[in-house]
LUMROKOL-492314 format. One record per atom (N, C-alpha, C): residue number from 1; residue in one letter; atom name; x, y, z. Coordinates in nm, 2 decimals. Atoms other than C-alpha are relative to their C-alpha. Layout:
<nr->NUM rest->A atom->CA xx->X yy->Y zz->Z>
...
//
This chain:
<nr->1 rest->X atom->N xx->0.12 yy->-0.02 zz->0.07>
<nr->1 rest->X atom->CA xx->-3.69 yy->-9.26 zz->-3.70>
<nr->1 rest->X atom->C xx->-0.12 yy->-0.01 zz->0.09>
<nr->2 rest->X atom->N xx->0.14 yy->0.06 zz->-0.12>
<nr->2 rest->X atom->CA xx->-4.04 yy->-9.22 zz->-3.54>
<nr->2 rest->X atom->C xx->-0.10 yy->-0.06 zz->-0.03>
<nr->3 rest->X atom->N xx->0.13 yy->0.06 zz->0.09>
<nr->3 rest->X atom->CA xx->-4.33 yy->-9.42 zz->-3.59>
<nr->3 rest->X atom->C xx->-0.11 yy->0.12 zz->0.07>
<nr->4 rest->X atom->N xx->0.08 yy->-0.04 zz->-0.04>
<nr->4 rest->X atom->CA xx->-4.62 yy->-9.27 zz->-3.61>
<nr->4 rest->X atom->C xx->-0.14 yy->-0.04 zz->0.08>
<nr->5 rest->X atom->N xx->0.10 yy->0.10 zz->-0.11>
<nr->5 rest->X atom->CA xx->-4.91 yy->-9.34 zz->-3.36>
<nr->5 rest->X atom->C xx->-0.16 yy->0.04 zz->-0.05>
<nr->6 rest->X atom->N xx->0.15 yy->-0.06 zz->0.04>
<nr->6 rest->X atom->CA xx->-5.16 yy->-9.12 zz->-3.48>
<nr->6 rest->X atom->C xx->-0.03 yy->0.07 zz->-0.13>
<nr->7 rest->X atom->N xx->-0.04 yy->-0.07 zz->0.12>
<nr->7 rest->X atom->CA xx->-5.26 yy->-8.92 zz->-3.79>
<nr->7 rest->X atom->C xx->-0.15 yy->0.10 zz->-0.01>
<nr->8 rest->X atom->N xx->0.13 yy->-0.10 zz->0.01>
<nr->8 rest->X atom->CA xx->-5.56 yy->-8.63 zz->-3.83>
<nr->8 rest->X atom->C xx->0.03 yy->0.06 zz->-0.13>
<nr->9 rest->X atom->N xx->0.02 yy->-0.06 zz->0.17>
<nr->9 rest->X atom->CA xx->-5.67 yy->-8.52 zz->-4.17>
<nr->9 rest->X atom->C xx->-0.07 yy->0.11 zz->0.04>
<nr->10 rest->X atom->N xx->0.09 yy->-0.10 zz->0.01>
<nr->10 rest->X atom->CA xx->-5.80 yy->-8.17 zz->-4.21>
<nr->10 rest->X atom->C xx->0.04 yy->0.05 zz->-0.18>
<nr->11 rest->X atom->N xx->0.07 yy->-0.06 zz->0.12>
<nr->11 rest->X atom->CA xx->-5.93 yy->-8.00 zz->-4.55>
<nr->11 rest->X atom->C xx->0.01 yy->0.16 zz->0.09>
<nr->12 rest->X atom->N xx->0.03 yy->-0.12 zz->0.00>
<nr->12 rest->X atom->CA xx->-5.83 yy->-7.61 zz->-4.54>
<nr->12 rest->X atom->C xx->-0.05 yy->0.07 zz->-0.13>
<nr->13 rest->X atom->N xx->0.03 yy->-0.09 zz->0.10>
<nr->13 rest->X atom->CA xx->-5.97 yy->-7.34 zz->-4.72>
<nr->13 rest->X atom->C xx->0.12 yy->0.05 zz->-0.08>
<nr->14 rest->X atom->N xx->-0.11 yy->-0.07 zz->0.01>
<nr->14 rest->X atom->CA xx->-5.70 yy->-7.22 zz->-4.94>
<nr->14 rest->X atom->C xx->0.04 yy->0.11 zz->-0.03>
<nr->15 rest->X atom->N xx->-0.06 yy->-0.13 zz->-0.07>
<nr->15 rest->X atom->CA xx->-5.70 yy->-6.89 zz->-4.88>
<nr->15 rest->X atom->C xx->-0.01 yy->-0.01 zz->0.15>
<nr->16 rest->X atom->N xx->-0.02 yy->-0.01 zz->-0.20>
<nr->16 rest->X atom->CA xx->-5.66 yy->-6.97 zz->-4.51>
<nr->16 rest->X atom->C xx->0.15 yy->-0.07 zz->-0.01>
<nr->17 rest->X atom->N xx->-0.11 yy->0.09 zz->-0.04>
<nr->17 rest->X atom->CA xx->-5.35 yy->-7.19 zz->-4.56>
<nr->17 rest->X atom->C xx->0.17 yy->0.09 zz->-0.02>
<nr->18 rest->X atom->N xx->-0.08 yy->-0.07 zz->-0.04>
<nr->18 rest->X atom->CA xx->-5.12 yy->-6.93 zz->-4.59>
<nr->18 rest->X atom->C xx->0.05 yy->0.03 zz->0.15>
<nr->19 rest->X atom->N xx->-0.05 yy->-0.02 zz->-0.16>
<nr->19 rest->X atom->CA xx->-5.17 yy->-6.89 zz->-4.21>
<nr->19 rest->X atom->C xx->0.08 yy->-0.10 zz->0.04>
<nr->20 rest->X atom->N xx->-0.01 yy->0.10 zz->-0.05>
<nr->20 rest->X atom->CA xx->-5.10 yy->-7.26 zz->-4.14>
<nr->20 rest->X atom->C xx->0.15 yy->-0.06 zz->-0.06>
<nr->21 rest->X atom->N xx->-0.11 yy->0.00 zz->0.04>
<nr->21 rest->X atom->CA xx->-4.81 yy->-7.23 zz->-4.39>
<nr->21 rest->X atom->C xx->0.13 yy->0.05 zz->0.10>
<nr->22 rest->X atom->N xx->-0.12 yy->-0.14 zz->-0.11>
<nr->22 rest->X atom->CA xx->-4.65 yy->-6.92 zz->-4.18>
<nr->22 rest->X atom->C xx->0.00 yy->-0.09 zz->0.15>
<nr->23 rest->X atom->N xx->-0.01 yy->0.05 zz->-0.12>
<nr->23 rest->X atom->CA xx->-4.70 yy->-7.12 zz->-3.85>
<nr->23 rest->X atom->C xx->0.16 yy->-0.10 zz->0.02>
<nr->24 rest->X atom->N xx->-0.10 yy->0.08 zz->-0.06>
<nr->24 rest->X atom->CA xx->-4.38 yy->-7.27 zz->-3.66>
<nr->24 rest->X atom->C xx->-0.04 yy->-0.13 zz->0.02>
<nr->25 rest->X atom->N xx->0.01 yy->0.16 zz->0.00>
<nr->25 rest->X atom->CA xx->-4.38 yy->-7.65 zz->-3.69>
<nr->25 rest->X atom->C xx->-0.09 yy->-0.05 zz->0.11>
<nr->26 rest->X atom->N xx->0.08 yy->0.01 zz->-0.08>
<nr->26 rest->X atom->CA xx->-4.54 yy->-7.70 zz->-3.36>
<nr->26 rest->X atom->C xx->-0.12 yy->0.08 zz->0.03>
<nr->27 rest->X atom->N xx->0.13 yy->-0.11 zz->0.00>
<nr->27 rest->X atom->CA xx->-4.80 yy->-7.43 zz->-3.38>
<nr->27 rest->X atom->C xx->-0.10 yy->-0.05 zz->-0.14>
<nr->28 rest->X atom->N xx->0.09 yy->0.02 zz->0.12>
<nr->28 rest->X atom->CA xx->-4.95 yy->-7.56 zz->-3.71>
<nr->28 rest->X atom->C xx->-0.16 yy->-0.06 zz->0.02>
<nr->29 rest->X atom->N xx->0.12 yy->0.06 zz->-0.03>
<nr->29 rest->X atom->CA xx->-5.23 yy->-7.78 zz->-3.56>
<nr->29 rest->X atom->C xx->-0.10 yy->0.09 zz->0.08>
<nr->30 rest->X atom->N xx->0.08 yy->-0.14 zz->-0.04>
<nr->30 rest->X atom->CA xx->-5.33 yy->-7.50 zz->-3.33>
<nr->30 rest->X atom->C xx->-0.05 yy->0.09 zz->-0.08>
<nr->31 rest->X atom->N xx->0.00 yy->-0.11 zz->0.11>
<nr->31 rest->X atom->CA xx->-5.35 yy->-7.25 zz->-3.60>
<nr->31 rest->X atom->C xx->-0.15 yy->-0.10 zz->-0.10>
<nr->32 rest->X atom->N xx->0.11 yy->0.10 zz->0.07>
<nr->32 rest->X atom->CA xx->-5.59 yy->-7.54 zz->-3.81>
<nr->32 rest->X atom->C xx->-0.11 yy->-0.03 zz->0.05>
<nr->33 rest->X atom->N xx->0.16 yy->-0.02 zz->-0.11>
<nr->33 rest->X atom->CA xx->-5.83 yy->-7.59 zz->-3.49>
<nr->33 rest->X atom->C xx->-0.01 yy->0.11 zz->0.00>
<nr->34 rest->X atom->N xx->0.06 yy->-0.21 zz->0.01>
<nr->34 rest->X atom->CA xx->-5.86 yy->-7.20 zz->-3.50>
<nr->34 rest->X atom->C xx->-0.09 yy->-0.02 zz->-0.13>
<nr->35 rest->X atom->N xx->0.05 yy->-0.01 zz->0.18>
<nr->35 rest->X atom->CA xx->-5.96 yy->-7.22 zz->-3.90>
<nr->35 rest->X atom->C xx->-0.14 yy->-0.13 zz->0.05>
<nr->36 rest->X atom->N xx->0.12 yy->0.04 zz->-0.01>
<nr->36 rest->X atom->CA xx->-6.20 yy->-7.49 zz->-3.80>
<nr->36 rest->X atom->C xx->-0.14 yy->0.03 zz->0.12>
<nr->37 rest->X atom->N xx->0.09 yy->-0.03 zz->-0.10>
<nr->37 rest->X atom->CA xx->-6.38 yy->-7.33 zz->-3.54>
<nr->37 rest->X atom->C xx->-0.02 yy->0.13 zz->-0.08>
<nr->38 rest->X atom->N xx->0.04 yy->-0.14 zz->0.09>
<nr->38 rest->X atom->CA xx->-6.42 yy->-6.99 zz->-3.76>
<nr->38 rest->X atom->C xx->-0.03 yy->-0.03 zz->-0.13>
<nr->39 rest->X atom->N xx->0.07 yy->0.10 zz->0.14>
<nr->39 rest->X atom->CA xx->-6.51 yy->-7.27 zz->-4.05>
<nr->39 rest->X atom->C xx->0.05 yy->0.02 zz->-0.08>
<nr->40 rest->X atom->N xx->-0.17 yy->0.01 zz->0.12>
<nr->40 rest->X atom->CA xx->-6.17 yy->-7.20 zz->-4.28>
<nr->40 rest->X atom->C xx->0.04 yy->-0.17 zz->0.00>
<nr->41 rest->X atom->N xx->-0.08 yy->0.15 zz->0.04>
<nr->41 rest->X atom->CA xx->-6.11 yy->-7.59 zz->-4.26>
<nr->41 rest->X atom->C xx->-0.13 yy->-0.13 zz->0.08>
<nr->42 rest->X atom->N xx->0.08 yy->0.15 zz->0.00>
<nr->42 rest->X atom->CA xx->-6.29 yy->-7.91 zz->-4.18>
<nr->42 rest->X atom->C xx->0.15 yy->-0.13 zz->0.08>
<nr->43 rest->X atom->N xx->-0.06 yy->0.11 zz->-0.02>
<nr->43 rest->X atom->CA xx->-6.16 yy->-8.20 zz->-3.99>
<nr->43 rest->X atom->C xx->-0.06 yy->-0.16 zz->-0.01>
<nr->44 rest->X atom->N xx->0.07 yy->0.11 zz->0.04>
<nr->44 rest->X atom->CA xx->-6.19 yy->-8.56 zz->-4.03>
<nr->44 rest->X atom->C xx->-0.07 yy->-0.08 zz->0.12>
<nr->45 rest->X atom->N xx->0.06 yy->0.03 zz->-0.14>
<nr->45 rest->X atom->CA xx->-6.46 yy->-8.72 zz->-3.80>
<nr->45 rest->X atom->C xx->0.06 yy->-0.07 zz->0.09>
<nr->46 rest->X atom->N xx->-0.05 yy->0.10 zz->-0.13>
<nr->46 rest->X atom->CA xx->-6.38 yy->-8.87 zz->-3.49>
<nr->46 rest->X atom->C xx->-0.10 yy->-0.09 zz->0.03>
<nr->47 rest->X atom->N xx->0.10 yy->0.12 zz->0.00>
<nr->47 rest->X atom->CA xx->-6.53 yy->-9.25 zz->-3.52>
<nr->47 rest->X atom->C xx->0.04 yy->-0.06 zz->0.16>
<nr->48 rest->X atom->N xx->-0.06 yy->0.05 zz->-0.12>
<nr->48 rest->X atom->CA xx->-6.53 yy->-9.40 zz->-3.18>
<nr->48 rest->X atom->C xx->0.01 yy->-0.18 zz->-0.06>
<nr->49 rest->X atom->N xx->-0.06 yy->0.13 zz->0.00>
<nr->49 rest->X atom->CA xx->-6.46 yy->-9.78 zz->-3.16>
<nr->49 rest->X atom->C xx->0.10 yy->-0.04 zz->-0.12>
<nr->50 rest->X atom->N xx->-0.08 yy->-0.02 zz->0.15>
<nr->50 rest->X atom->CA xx->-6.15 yy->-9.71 zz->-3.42>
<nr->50 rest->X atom->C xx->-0.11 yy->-0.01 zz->-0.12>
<nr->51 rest->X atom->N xx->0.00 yy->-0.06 zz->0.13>
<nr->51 rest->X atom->CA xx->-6.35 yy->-9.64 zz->-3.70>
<nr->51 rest->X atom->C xx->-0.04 yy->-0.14 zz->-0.05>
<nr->52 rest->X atom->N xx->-0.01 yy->0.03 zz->0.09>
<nr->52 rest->X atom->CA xx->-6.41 yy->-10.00 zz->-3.81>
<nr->52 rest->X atom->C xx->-0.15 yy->-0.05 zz->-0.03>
<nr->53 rest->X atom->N xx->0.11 yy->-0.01 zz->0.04>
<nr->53 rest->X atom->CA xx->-6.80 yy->-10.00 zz->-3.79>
<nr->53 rest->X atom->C xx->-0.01 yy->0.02 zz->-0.14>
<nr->54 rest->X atom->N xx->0.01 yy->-0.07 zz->0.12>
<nr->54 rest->X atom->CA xx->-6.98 yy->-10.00 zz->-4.13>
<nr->54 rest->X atom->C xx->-0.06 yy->0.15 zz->-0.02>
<nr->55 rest->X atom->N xx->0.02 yy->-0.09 zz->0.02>
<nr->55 rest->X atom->CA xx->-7.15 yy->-9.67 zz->-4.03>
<nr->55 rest->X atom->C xx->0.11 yy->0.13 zz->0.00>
<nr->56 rest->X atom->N xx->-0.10 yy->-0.07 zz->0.02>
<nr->56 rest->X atom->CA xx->-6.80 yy->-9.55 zz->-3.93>
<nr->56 rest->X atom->C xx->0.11 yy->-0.01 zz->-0.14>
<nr->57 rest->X atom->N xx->-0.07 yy->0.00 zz->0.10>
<nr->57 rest->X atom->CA xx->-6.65 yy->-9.66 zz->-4.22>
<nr->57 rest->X atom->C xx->-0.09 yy->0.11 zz->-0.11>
<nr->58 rest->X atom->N xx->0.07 yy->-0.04 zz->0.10>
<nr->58 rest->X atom->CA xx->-6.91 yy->-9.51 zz->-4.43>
<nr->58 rest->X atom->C xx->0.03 yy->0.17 zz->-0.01>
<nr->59 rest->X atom->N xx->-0.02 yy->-0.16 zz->-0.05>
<nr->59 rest->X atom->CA xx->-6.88 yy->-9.14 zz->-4.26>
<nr->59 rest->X atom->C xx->0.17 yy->0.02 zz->-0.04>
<nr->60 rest->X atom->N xx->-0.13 yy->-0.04 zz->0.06>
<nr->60 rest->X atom->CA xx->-6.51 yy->-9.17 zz->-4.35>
<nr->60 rest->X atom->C xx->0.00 yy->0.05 zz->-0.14>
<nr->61 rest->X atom->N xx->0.02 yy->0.01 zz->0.16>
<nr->61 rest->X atom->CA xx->-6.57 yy->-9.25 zz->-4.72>
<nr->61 rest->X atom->C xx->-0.07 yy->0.11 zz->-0.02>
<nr->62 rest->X atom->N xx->0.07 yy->-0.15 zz->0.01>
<nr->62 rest->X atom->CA xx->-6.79 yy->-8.94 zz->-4.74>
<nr->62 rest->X atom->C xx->0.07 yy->0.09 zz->0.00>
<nr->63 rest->X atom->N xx->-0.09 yy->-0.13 zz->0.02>
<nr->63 rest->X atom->CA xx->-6.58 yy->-8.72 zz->-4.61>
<nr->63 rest->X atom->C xx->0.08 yy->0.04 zz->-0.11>
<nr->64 rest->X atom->N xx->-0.11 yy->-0.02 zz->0.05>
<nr->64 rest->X atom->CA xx->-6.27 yy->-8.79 zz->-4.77>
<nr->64 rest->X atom->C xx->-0.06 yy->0.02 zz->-0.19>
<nr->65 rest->X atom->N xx->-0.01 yy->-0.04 zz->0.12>
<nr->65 rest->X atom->CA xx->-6.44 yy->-8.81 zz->-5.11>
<nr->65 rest->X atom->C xx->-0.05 yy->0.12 zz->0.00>
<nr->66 rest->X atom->N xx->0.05 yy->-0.15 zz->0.06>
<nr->66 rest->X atom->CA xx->-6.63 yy->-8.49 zz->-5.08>
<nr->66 rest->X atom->C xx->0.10 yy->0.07 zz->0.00>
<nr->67 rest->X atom->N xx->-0.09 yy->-0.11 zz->-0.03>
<nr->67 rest->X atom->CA xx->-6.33 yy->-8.29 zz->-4.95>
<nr->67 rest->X atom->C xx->0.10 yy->-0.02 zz->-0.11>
<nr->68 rest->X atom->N xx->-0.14 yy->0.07 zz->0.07>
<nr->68 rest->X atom->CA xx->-6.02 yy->-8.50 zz->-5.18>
<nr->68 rest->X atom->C xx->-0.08 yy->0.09 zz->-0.15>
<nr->69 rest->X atom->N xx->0.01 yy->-0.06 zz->0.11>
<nr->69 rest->X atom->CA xx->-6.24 yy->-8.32 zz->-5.49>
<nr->69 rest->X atom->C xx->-0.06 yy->0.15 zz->0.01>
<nr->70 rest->X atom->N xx->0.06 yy->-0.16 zz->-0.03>
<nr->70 rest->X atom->CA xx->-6.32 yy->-7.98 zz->-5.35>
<nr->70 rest->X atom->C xx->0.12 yy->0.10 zz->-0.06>
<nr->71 rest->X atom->N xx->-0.08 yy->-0.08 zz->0.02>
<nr->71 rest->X atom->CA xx->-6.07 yy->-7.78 zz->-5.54>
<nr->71 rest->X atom->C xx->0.02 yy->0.17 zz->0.13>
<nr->72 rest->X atom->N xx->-0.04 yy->-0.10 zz->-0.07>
<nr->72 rest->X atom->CA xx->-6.11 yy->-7.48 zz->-5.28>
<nr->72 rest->X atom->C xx->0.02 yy->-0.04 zz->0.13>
<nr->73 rest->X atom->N xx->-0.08 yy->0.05 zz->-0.13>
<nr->73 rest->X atom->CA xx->-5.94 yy->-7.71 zz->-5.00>
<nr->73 rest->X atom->C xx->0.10 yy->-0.08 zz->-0.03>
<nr->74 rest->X atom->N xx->-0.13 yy->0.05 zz->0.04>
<nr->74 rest->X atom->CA xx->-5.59 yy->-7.84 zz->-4.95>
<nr->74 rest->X atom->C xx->-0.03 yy->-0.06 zz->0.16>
<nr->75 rest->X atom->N xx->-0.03 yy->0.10 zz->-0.09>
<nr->75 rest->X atom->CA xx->-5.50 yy->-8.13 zz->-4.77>
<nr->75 rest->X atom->C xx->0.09 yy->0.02 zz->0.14>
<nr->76 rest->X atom->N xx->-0.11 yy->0.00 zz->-0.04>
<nr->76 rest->X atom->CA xx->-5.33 yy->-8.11 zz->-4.45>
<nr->76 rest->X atom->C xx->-0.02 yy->-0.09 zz->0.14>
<nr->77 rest->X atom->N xx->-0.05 yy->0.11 zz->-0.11>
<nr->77 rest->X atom->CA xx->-5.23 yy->-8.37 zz->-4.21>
<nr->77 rest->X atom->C xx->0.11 yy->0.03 zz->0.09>
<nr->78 rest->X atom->N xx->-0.05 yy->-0.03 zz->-0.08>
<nr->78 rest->X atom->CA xx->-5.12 yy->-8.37 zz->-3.89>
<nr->78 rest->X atom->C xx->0.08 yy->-0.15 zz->0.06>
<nr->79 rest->X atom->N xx->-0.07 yy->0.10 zz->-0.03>
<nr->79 rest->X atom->CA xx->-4.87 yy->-8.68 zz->-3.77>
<nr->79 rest->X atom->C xx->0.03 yy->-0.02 zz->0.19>
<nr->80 rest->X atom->N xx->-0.02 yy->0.00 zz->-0.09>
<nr->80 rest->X atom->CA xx->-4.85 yy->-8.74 zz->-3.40>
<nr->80 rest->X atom->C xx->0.09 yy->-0.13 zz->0.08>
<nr->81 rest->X atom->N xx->-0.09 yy->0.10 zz->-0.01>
<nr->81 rest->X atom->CA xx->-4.54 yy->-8.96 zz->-3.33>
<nr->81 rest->X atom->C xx->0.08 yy->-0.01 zz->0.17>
<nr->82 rest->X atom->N xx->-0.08 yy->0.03 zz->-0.12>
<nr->82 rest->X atom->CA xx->-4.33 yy->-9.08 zz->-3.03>
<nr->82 rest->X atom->C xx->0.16 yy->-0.03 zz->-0.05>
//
């Protein structure tokens, strides 16, 4: 089993995730930075000093609640294991 080391949240558009559906297991993340640089998906900020600041905590909490109730985005995580 692997542990995981890392984890990245992105919010697609869901008419975009067909692509990210169709992509080969290792192509999916690529395919997701594409959608977010042509603005089809959103990723979740990158906090520097892990994240456990209260302004970095706070920018988390934002995110995730705006996006977690946006019906025209689907959840998709990325796992980066050893």
């Amino acid at each position: 089993m692997n542990d995981v080391l890392y984890s990245r949240v992105y919010y697609v558009l869901k008419e975009a995730m067909p692509q990210v559906t169709a992509a080969p297991e290792g192509g999916k993340q690529a395919i997701v930075e594409k959608l977010v640089e042509m603005g089809k998906a959103v990723k979740q900020p990158e906090i520097s000093g892990n994240g456990k600041s209260f302004i970095g905590q706070k920018l988390m909490l934002e995110f995730f609640a705006q996006y977690n109730q946006d019906v025209a985005y689907e959840k998709f995580e990325v796992h980066i294991s050893w």
